[in-house]
Each structure stands twice: as structure tokens, then as C-alpha cells.
VEXKEDO-362411 format. One record per residue: x, y, z of N, C-alpha, C in turn; residue in three letters. Coordinates in nm, 3 decimals, m for minus. Layout:
# residues N
<ketor <X Y Z> <X Y Z> <X Y Z> Ala>
...
END
This chain:
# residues 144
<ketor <m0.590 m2.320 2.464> <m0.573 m2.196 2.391> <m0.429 m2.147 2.403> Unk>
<ketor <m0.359 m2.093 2.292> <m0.252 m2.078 2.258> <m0.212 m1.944 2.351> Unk>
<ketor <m0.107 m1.890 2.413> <m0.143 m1.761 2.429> <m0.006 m1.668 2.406> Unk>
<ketor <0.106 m1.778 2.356> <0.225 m1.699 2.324> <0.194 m1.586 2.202> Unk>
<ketor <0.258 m1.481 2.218> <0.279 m1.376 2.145> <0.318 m1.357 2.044> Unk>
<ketor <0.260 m1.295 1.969> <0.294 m1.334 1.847> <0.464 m1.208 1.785> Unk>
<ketor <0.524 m1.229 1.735> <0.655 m1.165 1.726> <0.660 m1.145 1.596> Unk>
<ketor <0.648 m1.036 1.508> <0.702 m1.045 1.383> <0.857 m1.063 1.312> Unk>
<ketor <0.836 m1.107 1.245> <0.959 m1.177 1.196> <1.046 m1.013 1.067> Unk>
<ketor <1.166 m0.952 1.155> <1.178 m0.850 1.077> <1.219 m0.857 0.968> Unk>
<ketor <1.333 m0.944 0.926> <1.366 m0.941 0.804> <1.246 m0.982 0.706> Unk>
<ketor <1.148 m1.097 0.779> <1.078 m1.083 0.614> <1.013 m0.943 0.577> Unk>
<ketor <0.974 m0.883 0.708> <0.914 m0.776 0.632> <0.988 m0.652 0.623> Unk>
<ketor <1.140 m0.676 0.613> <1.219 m0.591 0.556> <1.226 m0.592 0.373> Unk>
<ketor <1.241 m0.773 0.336> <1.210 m0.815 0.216> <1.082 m0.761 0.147> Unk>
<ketor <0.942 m0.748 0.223> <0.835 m0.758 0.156> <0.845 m0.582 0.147> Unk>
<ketor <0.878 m0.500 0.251> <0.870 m0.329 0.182> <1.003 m0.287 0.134> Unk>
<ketor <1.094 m0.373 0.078> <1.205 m0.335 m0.043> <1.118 m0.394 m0.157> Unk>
<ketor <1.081 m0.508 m0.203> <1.018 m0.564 m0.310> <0.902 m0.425 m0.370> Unk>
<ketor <0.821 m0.392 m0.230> <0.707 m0.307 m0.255> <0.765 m0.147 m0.294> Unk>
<ketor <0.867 m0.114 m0.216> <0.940 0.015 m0.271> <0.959 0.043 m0.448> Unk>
<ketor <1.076 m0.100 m0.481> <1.079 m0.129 m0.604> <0.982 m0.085 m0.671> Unk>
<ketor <0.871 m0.189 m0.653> <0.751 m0.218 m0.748> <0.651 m0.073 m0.775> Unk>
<ketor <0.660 m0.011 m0.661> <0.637 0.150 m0.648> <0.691 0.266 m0.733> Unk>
<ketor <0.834 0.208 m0.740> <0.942 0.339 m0.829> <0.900 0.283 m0.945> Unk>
<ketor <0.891 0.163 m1.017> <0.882 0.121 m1.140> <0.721 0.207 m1.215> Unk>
<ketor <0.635 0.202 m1.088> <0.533 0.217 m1.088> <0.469 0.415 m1.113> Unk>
<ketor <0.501 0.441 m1.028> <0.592 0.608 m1.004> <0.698 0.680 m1.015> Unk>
<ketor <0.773 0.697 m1.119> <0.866 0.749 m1.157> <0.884 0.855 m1.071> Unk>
<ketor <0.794 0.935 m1.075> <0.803 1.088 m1.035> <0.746 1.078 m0.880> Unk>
<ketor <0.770 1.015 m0.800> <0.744 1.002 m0.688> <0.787 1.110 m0.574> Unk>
<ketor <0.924 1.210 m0.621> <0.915 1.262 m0.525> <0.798 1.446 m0.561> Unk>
<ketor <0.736 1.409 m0.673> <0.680 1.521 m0.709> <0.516 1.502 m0.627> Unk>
<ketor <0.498 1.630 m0.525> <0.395 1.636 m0.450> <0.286 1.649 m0.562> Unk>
<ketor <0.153 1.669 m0.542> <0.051 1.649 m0.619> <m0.010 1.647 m0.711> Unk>
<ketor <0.067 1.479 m0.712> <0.064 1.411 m0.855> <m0.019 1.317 m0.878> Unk>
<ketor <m0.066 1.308 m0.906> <m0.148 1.171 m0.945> <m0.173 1.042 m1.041> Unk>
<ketor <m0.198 0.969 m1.036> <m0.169 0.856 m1.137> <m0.299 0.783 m1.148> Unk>
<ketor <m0.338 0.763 m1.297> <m0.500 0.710 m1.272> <m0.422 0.580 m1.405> Unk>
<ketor <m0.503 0.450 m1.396> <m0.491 0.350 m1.536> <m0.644 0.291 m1.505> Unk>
<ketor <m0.677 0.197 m1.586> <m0.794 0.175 m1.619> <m0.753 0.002 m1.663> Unk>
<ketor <m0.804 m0.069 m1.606> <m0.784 m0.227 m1.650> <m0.922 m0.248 m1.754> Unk>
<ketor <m1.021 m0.239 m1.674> <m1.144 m0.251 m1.794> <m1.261 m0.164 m1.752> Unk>
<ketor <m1.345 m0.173 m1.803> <m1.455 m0.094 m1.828> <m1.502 m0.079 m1.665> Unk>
<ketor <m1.495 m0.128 m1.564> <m1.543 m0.137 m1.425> <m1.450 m0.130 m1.363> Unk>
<ketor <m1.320 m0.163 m1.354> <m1.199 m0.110 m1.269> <m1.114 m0.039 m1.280> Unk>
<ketor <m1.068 0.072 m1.225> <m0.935 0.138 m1.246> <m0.890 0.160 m1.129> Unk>
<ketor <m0.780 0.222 m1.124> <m0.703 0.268 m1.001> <m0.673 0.389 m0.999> Unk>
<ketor <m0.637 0.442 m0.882> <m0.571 0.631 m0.872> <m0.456 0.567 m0.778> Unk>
<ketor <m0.341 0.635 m0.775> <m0.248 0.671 m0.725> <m0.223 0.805 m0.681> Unk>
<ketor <m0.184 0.893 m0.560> <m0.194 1.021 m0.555> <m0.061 1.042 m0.464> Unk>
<ketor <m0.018 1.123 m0.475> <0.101 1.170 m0.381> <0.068 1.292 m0.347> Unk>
<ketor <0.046 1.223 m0.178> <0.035 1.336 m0.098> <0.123 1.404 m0.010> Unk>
<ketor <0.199 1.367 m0.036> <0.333 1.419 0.061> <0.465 1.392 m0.006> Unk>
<ketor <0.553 1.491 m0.001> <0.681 1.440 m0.068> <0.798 1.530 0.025> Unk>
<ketor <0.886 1.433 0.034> <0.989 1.501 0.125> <1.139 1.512 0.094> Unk>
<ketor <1.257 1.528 0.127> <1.371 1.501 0.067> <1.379 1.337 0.115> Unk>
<ketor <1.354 1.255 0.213> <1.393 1.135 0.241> <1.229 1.070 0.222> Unk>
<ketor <1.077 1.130 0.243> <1.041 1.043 0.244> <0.922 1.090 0.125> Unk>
<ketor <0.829 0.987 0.099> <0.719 1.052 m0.009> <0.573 0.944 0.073> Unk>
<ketor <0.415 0.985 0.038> <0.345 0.950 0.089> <0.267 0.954 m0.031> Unk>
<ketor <0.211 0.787 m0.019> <0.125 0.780 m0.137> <m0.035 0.720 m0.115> Unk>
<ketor <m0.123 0.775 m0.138> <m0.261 0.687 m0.111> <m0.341 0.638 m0.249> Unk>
<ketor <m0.324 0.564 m0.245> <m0.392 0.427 m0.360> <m0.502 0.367 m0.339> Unk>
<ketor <m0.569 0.357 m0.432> <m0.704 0.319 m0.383> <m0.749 0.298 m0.541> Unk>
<ketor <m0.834 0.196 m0.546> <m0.912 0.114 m0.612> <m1.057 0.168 m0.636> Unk>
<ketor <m1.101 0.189 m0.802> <m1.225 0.276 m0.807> <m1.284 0.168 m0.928> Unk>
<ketor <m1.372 0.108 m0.854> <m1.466 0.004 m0.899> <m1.585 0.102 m0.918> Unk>
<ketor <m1.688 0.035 m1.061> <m1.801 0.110 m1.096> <m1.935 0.038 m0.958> Unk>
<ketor <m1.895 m0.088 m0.946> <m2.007 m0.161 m0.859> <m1.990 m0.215 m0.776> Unk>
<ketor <m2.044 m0.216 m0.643> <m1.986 m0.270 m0.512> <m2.001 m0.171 m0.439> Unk>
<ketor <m2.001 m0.209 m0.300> <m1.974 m0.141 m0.170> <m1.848 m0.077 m0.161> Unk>
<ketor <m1.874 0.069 m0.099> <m1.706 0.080 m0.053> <m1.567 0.047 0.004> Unk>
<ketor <m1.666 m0.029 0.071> <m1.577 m0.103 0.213> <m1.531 m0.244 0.125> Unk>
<ketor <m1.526 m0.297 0.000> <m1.449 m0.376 m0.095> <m1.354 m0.337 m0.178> Unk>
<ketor <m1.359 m0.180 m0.171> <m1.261 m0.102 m0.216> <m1.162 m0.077 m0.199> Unk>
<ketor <m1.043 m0.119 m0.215> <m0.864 m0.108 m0.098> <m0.857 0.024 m0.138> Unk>
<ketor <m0.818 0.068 m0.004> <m0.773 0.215 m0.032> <m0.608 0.195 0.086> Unk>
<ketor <m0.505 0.225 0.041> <m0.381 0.221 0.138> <m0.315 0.342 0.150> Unk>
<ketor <m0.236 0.417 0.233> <m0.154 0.526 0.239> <0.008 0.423 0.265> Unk>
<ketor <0.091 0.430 0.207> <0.215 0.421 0.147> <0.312 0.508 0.248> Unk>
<ketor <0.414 0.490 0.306> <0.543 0.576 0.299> <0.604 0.523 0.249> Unk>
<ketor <0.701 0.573 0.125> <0.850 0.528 0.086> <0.946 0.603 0.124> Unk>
<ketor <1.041 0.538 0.232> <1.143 0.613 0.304> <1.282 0.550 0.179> Unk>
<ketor <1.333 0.670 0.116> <1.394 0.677 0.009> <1.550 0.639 0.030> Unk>
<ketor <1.593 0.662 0.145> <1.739 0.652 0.199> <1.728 0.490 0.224> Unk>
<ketor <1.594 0.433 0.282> <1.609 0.288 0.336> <1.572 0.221 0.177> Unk>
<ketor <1.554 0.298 0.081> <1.436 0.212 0.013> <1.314 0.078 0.022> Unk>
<ketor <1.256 0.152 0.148> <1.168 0.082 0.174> <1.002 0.167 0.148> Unk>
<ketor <0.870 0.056 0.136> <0.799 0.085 0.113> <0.702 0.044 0.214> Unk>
<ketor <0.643 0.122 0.326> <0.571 0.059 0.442> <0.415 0.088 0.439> Unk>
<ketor <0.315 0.001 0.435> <0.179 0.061 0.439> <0.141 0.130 0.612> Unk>
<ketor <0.146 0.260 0.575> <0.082 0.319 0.698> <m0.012 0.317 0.743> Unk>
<ketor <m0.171 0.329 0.643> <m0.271 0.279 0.684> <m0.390 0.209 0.587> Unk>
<ketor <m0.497 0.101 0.636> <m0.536 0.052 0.522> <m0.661 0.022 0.569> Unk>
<ketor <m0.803 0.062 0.457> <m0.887 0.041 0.494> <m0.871 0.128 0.639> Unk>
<ketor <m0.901 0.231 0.657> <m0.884 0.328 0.739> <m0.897 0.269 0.870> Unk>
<ketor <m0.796 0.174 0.881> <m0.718 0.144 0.984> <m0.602 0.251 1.008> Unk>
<ketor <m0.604 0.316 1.080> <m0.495 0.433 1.102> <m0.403 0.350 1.168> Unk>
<ketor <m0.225 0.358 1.192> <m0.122 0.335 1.261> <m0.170 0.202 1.300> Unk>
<ketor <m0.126 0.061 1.208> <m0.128 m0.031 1.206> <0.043 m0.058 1.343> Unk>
<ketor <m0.038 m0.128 1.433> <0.088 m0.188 1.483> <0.143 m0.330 1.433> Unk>
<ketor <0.286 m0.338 1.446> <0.334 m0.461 1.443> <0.266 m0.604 1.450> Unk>
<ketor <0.172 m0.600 1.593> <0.150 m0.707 1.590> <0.003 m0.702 1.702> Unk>
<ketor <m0.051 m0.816 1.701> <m0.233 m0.777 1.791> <m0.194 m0.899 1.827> Unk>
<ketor <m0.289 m0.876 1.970> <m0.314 m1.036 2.074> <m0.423 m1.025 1.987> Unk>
<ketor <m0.439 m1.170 1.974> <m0.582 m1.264 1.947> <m0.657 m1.338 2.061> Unk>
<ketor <m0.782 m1.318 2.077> <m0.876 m1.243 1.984> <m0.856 m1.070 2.034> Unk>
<ketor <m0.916 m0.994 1.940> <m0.933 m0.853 2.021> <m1.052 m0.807 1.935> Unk>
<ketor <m1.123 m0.669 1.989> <m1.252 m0.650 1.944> <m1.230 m0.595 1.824> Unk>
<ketor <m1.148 m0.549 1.729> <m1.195 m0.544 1.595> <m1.133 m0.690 1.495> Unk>
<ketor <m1.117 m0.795 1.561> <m1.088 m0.921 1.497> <m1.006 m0.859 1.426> Unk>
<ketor <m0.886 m0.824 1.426> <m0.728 m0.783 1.344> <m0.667 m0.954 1.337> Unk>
<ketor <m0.595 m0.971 1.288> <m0.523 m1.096 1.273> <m0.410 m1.026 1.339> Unk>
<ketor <m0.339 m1.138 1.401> <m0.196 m1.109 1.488> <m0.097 m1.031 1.425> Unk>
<ketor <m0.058 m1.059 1.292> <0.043 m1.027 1.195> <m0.032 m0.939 1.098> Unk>
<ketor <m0.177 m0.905 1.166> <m0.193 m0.788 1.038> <m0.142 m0.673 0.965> Unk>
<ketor <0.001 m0.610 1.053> <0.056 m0.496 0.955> <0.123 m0.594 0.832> Unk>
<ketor <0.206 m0.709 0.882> <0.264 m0.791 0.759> <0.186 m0.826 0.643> Unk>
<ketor <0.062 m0.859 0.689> <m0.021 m0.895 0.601> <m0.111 m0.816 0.488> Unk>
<ketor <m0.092 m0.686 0.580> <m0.123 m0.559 0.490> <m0.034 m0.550 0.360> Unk>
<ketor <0.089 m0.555 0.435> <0.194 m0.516 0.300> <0.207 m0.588 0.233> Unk>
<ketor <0.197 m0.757 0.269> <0.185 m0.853 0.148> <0.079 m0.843 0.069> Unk>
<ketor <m0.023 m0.793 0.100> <m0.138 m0.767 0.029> <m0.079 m0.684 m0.088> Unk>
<ketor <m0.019 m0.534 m0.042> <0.037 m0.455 m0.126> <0.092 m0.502 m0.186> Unk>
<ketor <0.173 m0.549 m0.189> <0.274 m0.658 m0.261> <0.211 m0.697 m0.398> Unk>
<ketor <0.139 m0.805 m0.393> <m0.007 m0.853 m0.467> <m0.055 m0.766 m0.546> Unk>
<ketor <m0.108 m0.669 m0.483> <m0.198 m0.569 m0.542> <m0.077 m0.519 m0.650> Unk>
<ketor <0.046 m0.457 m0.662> <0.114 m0.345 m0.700> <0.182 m0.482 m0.843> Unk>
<ketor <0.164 m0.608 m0.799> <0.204 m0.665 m0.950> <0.132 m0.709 m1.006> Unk>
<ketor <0.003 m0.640 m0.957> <m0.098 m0.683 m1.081> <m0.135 m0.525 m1.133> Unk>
<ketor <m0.070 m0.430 m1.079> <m0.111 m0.274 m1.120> <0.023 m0.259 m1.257> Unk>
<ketor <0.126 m0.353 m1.216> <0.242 m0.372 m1.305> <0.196 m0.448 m1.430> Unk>
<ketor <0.116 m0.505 m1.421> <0.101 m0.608 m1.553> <0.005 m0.512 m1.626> Unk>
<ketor <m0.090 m0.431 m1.572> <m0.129 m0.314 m1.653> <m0.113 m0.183 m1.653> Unk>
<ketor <0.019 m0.166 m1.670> <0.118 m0.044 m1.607> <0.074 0.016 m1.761> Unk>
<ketor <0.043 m0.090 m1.869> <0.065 0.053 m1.988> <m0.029 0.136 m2.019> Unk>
<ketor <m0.171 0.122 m1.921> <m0.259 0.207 m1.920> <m0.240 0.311 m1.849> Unk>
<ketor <m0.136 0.346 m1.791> <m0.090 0.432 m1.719> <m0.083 0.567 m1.713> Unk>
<ketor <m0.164 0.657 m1.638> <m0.144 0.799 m1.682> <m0.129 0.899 m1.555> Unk>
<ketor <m0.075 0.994 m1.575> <m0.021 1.093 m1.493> <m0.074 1.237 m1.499> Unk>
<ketor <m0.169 1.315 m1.399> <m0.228 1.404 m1.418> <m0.183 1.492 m1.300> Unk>
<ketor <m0.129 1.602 m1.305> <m0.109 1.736 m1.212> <m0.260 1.759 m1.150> Unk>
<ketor <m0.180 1.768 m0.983> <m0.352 1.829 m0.953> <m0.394 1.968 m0.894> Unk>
END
């Protein structure tokens, strides 16, 4: 059994929350405007919300989440977002109400996390936010 530690590798995931920042502003224009919301609709059973819950001079907080007509909740991604605006970076804070994702987990541990699960969170985001781009023109913006 393996038992070295696992170390995240910073620059990639300096790369993966600039890519995700990007893909965010393209996504949210009005990002630093507090409670805002963003709903699109892919088809008849999926859409998405976007909401901004926090907005700051350097940073903004966004929770996204996926609103399927059928299924369990717990298949539902729901993520909270910071975009720290000075770094332009885009970091998932928490997912699947995993609160304060650390860097990195020994394996095994009792909620079976994968070692590199904060990285893997945000690559997820990653994923998720260019396929919210390819149906960006259903896109709508509602004051709340």
C-alpha cells in the first residue's frame, strides 16, 4: 500500500481556476452585481440557475446548481464559486455540500473523498461551465 502524500500540483490548478474565471465572465457579465440571477433552459428536463450571492470590490460569490425535472437530488451539482477579481481566478468553495474543500485527503478516509478532490471539483467546473457556454443563448437574467 502506497502511503506517500499526495501534493497538489499548483500551477495546474492555477490554469484550471483562470480558464474557469474566464468561462464565468463570458458567462456573467454582470458579476459584480449582488442578487442576480441567471436561469437558461437546454431542454424540456434540464436547466440551470446561476445566483450571485455575494459581491465585493475584489471578490464575487456564485452558487450554481443544476435543476433537473427527474432524479434524485443528490445527482444534482450544486457548487458555490469565488471569483477573486484582482487574481482572476475562479475557485470552487463548496460542492455537493461539501463545505471548505481542502487541497488534498489521505486515502482511504471515511467519507471516500479522492486525494485530489478540490482539483477535481474544479475540473469538473471546468466541464460543466463549457457545456453551459454552448447553450449560453438561452440565457436569461432576472433581479431578485
Amino acid at each position: 500500500m502506497n502511503k506517500t502524500r499526495y501534493v497538489p500540483k499548483l500551477a495546474n490548478m492555477h490554469k484550471v481556476c483562470e480558464h474557469n474565471y474566464a468561462r464565468l465572465l463570458s458567462l456573467l457579465p454582470d458579476c459584480d452585481t449582488e442578487s442576480l440571477e441567471y436561469h437558461f433552459t437546454v431542454n424540456a428536463s434540464l436547466s440551470y440557475q446561476m445566483k450571485i450571492i455575494d459581491s465585493s470590490r475584489y471578490t464575487s460569490t456564485v452558487e450554481m446548481s443544476q435543476r433537473c425535472m427527474e432524479g434524485p437530488d443528490f445527482l444534482k451539482p450544486v457548487v458555490v464559486v469565488r471569483l477573486y477579481h484582482d487574481a482572476q481566478m475562479a475557485e470552487v468553495l463548496s460542492s455537493q455540500h461539501i463545505a471548505a474543500l481542502k487541497p488534498s485527503y489521505e486515502y482511504p478516509n471515511n467519507k471516500m473523498y479522492q486525494r485530489n478532490e478540490k482539483e477535481l471539483v474544479n475540473l469538473f467546473l471546468g466541464e460543466w461551465l463549457v457545456f453551459c457556454l454552448k447553450h449560453s443563448d438561452q440565457l436569461q437574467s432576472t433581479s431578485v
